[in-house]
C-alpha positions in Angstrom: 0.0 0.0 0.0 1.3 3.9 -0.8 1.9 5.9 1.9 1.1 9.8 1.8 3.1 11.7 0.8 5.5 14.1 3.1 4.3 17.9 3.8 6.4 19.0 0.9 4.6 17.2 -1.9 1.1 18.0 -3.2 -0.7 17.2 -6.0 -2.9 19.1 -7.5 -5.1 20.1 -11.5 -2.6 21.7 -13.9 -2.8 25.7 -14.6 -2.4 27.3 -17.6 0.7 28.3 -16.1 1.9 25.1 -15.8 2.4 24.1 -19.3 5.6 25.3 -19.9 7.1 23.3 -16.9 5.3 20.2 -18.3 6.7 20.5 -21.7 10.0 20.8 -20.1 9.6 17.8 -18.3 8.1 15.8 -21.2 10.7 16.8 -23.0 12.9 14.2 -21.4 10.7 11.3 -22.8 11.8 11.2 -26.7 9.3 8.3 -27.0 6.6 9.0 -25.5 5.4 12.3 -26.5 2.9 14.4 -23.8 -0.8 13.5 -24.8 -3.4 15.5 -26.3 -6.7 14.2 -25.2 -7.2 12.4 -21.7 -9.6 12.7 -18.8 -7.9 13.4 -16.3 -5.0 15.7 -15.8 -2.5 16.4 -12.4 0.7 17.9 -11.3 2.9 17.8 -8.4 5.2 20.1 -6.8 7.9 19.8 -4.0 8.5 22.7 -2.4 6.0 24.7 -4.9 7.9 23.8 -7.7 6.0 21.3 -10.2 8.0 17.9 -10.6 5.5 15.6 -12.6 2.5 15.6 -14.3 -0.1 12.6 -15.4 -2.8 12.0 -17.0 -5.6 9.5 -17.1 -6.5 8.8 -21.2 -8.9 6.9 -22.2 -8.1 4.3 -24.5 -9.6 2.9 -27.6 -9.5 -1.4 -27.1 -10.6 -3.7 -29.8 -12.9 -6.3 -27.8 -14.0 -8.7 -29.9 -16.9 -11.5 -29.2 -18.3 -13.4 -32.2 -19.3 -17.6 -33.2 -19.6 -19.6 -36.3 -17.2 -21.2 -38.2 -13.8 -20.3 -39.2 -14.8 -18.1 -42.8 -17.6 -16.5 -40.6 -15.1 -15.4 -37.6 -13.0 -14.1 -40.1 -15.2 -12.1 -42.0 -17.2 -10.4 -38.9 -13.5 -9.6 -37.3 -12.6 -7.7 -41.1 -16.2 -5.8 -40.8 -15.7 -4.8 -37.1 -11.9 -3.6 -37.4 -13.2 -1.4 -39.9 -15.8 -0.2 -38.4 -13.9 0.4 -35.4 -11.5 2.5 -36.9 -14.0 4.4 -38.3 -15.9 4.8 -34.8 -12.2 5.4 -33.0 -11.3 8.5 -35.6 -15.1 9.8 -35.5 -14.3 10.3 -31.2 -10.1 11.5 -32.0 -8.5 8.7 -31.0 -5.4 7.5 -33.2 -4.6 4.3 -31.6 -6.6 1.0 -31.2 -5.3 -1.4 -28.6 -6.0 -4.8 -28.6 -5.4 -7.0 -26.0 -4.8 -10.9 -27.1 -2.7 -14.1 -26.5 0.7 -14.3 -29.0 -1.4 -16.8 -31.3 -3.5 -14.2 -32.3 -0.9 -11.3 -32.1 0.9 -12.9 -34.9 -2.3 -12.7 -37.3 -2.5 -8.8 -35.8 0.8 -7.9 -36.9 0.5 -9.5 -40.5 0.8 -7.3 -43.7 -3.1 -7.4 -43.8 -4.0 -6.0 -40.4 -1.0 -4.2 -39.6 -1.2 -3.8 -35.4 2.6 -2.7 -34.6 3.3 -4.0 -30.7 2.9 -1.5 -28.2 6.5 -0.1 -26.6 6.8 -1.6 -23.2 5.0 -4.1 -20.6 1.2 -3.5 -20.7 0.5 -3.5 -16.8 -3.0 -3.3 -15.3 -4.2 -2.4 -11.7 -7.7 -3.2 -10.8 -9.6 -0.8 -8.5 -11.6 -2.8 -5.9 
């Protein structure tokens, strides 16, 4: 379990004022570039100085639940990746996750669907 944090630390919503801090901290991560839509949005200082910021997205994932035989799986997955990436640019996003064992990762990343694999460890932390 997280412990509070010391007197010195608080965490509060970002300020307009604040942006120029975050980009200088972003700045630091090449790879992962600072977001432009999420939910969420926070900052903490140390000593009234800002020395992170976070953010709470909310992410487009593939889930996909259909029967039949093999032609008809494959068909309704073709229909409802497209229209899920029509549905996903309709609301902004520009990613689609999708969440599967390595057997069907490798059909993912063929030439014909073209899923890249995320960079990282894809963690999760369920809220009781």
């Amino acid at each position: 379990m997280l412990q509070a944090h010391p007197s010195n630390y608080t965490v509060r919503r970002p300020v307009m004022e604040d942006i120029t801090k975050i980009e200088d901290i972003s700045s630091t991560y090449e790879n992962n570039p600072l977001p432009v839509n999420f939910m969420t949005a926070a900052v903490v200082e140390k000593d009234k100085e800002v020395i992170a910021f976070g953010v709470n997205r909310s992410i487009v994932e593939a889930i996909l639940y259909c029967k039949g035989n093999p032609k008809d799986k494959t068909v309704a997955f073709k229909t409802l990746l497209e229209q899920s990436k029509k549905d996903a640019k309709e609301a902004g996003a520009k990613r689609i996750f999708a969440f599967v064992d390595e057997d069907f990762a490798k059909i993912l990343t063929s030439r014909k669907f073209n899923f890249k694999p995320a960079k990282g460890i894809c963690l999760v932390l369920e809220l009781e």
